[in-house]
N, CA, C and O atoms as a Tinker XYZ file with bonds, in Angstrom:
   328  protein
     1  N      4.588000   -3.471000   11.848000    73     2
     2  CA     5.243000   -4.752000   11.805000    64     1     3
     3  C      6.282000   -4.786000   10.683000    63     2     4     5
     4  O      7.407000   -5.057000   11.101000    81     3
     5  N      6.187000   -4.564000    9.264000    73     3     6
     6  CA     6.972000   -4.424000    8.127000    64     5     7
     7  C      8.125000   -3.730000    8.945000    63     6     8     9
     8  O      9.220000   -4.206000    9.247000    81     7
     9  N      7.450000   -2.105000    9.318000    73     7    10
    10  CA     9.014000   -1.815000    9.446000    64     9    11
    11  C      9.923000   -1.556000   10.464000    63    10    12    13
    12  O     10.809000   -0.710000   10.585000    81    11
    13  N      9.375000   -2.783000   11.428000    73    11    14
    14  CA    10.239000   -3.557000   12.522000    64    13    15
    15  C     11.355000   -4.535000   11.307000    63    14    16    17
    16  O     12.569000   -4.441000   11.124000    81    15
    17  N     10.615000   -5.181000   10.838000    73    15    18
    18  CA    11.459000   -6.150000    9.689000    64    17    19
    19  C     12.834000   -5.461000    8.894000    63    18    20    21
    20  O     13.957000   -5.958000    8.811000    81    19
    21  N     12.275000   -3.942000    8.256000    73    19    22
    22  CA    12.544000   -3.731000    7.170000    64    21    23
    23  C     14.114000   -2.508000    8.197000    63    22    24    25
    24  O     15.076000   -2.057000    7.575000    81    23
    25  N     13.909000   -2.291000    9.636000    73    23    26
    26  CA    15.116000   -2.112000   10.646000    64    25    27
    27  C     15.032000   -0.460000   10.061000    63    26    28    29
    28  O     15.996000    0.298000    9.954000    81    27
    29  N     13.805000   -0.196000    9.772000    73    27    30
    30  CA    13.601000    1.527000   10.216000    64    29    31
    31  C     13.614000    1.856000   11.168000    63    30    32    33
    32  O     14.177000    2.949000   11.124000    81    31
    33  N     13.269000    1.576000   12.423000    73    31    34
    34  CA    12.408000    2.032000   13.096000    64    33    35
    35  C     13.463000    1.788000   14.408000    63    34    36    37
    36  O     13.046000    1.940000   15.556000    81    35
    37  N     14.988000    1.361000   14.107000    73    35    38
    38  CA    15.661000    0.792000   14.875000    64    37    39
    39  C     16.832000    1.520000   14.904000    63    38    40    41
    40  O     17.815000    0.936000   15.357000    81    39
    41  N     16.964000    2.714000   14.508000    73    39    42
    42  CA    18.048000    3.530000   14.309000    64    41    43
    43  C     18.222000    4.132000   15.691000    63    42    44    45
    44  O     19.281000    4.210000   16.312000    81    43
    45  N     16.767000    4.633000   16.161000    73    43    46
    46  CA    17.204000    4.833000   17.960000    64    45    47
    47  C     17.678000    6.725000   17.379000    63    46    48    49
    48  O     18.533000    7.199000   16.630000    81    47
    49  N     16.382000    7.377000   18.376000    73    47    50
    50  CA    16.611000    8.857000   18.551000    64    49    51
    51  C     15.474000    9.502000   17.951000    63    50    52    53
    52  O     14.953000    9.156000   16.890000    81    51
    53  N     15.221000   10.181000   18.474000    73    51    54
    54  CA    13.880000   10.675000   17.732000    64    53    55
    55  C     14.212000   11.154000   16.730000    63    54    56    57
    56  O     13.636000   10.750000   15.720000    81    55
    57  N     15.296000   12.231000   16.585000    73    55    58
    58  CA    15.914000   12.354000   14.999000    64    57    59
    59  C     15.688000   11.449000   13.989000    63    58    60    61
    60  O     15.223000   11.599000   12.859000    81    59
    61  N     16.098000   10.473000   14.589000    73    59    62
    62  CA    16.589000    9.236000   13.039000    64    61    63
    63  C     14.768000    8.403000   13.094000    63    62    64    65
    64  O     14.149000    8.216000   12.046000    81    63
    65  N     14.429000    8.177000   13.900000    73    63    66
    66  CA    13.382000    7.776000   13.590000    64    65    67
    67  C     12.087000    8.385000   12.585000    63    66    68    69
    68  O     11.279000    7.931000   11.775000    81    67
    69  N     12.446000    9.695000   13.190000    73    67    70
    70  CA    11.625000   10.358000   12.116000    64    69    71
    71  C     11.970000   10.789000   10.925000    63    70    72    73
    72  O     11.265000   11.478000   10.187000    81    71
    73  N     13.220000   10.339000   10.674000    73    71    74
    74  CA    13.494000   10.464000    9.416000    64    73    75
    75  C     13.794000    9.068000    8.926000    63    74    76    77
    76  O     14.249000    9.004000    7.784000    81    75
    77  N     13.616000    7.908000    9.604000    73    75    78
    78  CA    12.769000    6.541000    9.239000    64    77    79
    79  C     11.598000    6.230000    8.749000    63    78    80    81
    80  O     11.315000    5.336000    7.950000    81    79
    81  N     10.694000    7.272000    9.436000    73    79    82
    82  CA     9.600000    7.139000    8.968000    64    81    83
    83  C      9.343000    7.945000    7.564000    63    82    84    85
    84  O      8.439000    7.576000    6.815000    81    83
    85  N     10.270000    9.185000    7.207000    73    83    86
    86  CA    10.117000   10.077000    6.201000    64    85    87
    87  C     10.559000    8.981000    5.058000    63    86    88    89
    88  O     10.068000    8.830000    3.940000    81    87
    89  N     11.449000    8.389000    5.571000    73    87    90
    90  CA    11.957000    7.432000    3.820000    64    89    91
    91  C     11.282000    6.807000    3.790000    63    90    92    93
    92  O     10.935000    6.549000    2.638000    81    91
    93  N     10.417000    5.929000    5.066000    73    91    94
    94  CA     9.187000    4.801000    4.770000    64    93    95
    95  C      7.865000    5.347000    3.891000    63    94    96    97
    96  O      7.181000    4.689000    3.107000    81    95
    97  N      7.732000    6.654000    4.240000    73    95    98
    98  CA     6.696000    7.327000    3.609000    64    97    99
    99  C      6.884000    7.523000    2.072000    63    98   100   101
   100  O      6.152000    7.316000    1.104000    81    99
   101  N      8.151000    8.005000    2.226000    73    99   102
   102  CA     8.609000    7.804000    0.264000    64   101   103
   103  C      8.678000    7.214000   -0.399000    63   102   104   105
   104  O      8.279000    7.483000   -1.533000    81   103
   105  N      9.257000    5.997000   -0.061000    73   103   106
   106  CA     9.075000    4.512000   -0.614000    64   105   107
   107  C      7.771000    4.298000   -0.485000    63   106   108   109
   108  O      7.386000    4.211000   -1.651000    81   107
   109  N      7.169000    4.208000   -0.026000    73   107   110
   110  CA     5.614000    3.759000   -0.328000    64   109   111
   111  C      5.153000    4.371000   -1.380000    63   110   112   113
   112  O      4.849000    3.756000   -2.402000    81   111
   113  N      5.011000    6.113000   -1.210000    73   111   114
   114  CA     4.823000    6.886000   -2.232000    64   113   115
   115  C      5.007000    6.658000   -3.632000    63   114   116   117
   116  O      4.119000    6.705000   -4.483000    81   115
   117  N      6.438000    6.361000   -3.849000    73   115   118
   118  CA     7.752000    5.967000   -4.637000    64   117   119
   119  C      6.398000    4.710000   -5.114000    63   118   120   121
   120  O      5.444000    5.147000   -5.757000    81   119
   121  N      6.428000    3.465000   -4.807000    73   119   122
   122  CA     6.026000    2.410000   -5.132000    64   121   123
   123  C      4.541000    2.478000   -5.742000    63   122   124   125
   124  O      4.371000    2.032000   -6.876000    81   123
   125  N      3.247000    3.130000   -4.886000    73   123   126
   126  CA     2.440000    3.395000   -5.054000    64   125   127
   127  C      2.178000    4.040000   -6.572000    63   126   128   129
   128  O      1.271000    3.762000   -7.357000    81   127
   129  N      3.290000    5.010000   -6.727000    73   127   130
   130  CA     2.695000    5.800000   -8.247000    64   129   131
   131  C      3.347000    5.002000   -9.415000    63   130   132   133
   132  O      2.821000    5.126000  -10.521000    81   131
   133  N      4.429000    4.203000   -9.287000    73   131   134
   134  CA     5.056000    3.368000  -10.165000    64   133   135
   135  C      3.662000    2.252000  -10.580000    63   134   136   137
   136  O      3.408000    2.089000  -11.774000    81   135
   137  N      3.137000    1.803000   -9.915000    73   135   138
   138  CA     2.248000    0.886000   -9.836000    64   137   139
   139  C      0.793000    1.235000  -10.395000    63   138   140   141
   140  O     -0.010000    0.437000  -10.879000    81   139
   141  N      0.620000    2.776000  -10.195000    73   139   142
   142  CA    -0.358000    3.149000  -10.843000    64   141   143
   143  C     -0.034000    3.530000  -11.920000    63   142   144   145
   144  O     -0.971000    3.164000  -12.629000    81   143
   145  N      1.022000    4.273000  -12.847000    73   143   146
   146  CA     1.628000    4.480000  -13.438000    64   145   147
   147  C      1.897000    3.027000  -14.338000    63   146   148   149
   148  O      1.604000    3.454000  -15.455000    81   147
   149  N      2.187000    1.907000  -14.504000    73   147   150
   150  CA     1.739000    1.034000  -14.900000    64   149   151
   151  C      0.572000   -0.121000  -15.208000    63   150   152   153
   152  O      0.220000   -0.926000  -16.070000    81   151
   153  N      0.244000    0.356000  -13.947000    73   151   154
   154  CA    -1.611000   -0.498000  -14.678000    64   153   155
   155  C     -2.164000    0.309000  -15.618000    63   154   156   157
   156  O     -2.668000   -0.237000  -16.599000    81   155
   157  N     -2.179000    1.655000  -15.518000    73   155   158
   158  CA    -2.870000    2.656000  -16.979000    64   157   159
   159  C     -1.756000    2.159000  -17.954000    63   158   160   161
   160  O     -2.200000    1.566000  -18.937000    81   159
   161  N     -0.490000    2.272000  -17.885000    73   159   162
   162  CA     0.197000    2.254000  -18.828000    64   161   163
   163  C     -0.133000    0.581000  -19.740000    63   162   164   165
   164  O     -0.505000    0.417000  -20.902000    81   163
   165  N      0.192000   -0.493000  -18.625000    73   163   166
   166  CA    -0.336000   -2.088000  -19.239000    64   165   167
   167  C     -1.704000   -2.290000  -19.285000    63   166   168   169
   168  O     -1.942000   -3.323000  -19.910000    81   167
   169  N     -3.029000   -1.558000  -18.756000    73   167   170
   170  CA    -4.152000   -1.855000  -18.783000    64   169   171
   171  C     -4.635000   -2.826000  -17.808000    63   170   172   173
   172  O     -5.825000   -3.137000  -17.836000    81   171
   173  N     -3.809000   -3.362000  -16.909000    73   171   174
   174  CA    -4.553000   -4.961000  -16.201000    64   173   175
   175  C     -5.691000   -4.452000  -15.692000    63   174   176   177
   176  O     -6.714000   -5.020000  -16.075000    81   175
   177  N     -5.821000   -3.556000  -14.946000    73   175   178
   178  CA    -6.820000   -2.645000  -14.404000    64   177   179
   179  C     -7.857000   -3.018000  -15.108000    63   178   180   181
   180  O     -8.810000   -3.382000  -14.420000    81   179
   181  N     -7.974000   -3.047000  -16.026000    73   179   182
   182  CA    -9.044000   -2.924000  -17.424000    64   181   183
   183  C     -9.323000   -4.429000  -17.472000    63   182   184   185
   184  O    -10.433000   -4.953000  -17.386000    81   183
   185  N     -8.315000   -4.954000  -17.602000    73   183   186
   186  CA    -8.556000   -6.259000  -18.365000    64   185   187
   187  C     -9.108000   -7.468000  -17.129000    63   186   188   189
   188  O     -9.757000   -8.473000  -17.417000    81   187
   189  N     -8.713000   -7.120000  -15.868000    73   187   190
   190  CA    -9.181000   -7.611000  -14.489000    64   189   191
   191  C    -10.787000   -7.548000  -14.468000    63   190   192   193
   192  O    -11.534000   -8.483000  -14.179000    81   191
   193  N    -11.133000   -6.330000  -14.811000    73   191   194
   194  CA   -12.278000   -5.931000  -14.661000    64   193   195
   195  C    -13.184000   -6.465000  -15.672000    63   194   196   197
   196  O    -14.298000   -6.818000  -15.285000    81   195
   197  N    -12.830000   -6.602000  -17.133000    73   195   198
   198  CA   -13.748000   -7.301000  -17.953000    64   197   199
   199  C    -13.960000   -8.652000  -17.680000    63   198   200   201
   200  O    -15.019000   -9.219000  -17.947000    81   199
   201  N    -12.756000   -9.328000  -17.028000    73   199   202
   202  CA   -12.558000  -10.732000  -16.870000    64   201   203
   203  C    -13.721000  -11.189000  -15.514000    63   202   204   205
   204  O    -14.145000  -12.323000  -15.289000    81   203
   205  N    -13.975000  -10.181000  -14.910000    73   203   206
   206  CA   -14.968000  -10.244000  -13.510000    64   205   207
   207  C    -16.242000   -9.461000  -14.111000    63   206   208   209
   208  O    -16.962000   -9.030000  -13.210000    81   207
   209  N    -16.611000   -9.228000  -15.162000    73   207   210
   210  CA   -17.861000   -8.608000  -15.510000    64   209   211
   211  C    -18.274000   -7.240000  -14.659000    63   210   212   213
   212  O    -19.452000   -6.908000  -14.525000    81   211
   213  N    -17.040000   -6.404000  -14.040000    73   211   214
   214  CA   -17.632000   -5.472000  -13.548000    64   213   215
   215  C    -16.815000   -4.145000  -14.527000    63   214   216   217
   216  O    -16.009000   -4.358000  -15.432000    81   215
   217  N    -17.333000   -2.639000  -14.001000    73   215   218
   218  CA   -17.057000   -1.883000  -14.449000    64   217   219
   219  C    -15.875000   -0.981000  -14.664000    63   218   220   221
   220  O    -15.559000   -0.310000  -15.646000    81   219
   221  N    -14.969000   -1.230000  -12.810000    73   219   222
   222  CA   -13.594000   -1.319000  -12.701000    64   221   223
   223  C    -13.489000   -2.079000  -11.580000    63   222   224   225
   224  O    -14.397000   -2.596000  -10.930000    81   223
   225  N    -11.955000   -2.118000  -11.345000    73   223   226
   226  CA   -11.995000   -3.220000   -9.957000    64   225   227
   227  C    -11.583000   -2.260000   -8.622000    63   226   228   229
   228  O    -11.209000   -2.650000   -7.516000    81   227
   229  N    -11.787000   -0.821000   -9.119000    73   227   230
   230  CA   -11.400000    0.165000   -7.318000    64   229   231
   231  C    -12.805000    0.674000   -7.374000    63   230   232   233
   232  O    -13.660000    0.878000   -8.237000    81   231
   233  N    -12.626000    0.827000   -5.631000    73   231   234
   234  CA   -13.779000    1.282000   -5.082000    64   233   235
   235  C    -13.531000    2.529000   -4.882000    63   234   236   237
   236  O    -12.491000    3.045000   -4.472000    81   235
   237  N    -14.933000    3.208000   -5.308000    73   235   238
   238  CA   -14.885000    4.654000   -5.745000    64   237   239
   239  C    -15.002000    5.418000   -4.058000    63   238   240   241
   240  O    -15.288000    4.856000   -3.001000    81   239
   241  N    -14.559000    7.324000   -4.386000    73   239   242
   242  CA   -14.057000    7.460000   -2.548000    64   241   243
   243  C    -15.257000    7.509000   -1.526000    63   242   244   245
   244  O    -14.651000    7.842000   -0.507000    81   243
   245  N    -15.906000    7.449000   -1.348000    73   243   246
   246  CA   -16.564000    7.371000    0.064000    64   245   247
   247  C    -15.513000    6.119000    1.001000    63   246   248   249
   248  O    -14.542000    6.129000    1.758000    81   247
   249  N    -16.644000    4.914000    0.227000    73   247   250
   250  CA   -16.377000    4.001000    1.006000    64   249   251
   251  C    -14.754000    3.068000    1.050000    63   250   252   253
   252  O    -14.275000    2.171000    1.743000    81   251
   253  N    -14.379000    3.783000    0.041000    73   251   254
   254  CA   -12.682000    3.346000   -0.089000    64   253   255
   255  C    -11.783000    3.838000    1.056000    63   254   256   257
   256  O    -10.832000    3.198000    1.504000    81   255
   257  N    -12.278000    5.308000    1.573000    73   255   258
   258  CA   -11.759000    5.416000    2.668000    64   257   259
   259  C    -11.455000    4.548000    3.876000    63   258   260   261
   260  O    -10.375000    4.583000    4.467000    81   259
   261  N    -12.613000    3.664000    4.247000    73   259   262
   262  CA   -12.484000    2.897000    4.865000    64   261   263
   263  C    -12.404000    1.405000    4.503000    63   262   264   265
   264  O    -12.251000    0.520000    5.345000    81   263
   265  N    -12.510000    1.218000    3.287000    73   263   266
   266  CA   -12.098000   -0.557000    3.016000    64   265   267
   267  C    -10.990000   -0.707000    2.702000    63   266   268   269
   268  O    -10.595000   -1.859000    2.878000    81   267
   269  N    -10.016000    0.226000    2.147000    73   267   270
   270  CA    -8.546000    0.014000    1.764000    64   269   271
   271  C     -8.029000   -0.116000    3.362000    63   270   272   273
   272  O     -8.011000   -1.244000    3.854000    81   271
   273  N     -7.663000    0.890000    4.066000    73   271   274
   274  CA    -7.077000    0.619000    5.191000    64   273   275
   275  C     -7.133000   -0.410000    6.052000    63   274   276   277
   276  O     -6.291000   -0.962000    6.760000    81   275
   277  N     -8.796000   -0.635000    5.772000    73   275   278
   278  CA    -8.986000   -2.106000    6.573000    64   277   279
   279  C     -8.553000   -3.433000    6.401000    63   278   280   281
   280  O     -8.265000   -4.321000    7.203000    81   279
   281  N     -8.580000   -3.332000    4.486000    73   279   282
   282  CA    -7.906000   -4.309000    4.003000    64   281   283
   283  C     -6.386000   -4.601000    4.315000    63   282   284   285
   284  O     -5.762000   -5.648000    4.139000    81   283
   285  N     -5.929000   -3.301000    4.864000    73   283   286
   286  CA    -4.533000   -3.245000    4.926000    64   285   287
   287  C     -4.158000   -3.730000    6.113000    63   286   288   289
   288  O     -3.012000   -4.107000    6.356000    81   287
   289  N     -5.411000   -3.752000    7.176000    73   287   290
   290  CA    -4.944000   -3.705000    8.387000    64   289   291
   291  C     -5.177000   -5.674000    8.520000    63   290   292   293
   292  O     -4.237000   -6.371000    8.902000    81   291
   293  N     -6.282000   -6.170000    8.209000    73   291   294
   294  CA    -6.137000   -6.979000    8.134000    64   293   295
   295  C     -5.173000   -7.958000    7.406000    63   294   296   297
   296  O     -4.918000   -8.978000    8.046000    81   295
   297  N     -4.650000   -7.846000    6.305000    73   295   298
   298  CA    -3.489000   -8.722000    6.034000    64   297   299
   299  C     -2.570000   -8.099000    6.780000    63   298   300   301
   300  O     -1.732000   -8.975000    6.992000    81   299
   301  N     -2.246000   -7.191000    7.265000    73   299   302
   302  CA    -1.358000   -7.095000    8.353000    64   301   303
   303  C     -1.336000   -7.944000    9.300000    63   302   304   305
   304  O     -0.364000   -8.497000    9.815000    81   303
   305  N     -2.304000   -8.028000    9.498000    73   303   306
   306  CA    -2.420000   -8.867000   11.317000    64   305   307
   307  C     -2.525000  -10.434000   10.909000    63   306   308   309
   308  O     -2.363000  -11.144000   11.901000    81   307
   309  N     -2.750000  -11.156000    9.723000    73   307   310
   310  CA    -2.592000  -12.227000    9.095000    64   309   311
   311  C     -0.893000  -12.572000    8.875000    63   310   312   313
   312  O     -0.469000  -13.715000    9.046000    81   311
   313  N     -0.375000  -11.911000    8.644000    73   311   314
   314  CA     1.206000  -11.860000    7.904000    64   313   315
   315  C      1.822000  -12.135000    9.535000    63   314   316   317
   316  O      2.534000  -13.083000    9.868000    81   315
   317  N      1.314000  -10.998000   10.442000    73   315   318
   318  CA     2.206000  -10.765000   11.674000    64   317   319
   319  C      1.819000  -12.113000   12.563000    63   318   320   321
   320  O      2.278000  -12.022000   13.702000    81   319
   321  N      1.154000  -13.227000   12.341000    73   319   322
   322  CA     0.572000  -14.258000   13.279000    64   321   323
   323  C      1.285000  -15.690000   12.218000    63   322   324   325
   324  O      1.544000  -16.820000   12.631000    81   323
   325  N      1.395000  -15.360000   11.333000    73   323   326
   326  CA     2.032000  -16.551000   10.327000    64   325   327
   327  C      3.209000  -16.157000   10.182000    63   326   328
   328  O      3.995000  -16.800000    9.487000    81   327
């Protein structure tokens, strides 16, 4: 849905599309490590977590495998109906 919006996915050709999807993948990438790269760097990470009495606020990998995506999928489908 995003990147119907964001007019990747609209270049038309299998060429360009897949190299729509290669910059969508980078930018995420791109965004993703900036973001982690600053919560260690500012701490909120830390400070989220004392403020909720727990130990950190990510879920460690087993079950992260499947609650991040889900989480993802669901505000997806919230965003795409509003």
């Amino acid at each position: 849905m995003l990147a119907a919006r964001t007019d990747f996915l609209r270049r038309g050709g299998a060429r360009h599309e897949c190299e729509a999807r290669l910059a969508a993948l980078a930018l995420g990438v791109a965004l993703g490590a900036i973001a982690i790269v600053t919560g260690y760097r500012d701490g909120m990470d830390q400070l989220v977590a004392e403020k909720m009495h727990l130990p950190t606020i990510h879920i460690e990998f087993p079950p992260s495998v499947l609650i991040y995506p889900g989480a993802a999928i669901i505000v997806e489908v919230i965003t795409g109906c509003c």
